[in-house]
N, C-alpha and C positions, 0 to 999 in steps of 0.2 A: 277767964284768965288761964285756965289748963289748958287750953290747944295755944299759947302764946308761949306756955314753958316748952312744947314740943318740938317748937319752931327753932326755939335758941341753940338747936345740936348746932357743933361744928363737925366740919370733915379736915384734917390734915391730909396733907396732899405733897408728893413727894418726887419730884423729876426724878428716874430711873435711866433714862437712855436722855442718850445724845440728839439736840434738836439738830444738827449737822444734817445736813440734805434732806430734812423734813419739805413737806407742802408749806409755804410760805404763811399760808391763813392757819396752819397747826403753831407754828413759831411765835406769831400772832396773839395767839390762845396762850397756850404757855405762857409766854412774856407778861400778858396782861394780868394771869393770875397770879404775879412774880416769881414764877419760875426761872432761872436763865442760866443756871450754874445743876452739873448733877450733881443729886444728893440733897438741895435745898428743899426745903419744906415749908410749906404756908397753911396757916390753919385760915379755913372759907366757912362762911356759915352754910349751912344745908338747905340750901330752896333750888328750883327749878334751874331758874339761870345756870349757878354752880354746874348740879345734874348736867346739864345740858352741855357746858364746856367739858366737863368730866367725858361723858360719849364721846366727843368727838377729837379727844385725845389720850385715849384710855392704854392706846398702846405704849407711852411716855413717861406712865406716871403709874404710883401706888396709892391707893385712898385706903383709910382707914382713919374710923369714927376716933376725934378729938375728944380729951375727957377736959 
């Protein structure tokens, strides 16, 4: 049951820049994580998947661990 509390982090995640003339498949990312407006913020839970959108749009956005 301890490595399933560890699991439960969330990330907030925070559009900073404009997706305006982004790579279509970054717009994509963002949108899907509900991003679409700057400024918005969506709390994700912490696994791989996330991680992995996170990389590949890290220039867009601000993360920082959800309490």
């Amino acid at each position: 049951m301890a490595a399933k509390k560890s699991a439960d982090k969330n990330l907030k995640i925070t559009l900073v820049k404009s997706l305006i003339g982004s790579v279509p498949k970054n717009k994509k990312i963002a949108e899907s994580m509900g991003l679409r407006k700057i400024g918005k913020s969506v709390v994700l839970p912490d696994n791989d998947s996330t991680r992995g959108q996170i990389r590949l749009i890290n220039h867009l956005i601000k993360v920082e661990d959800a309490e």
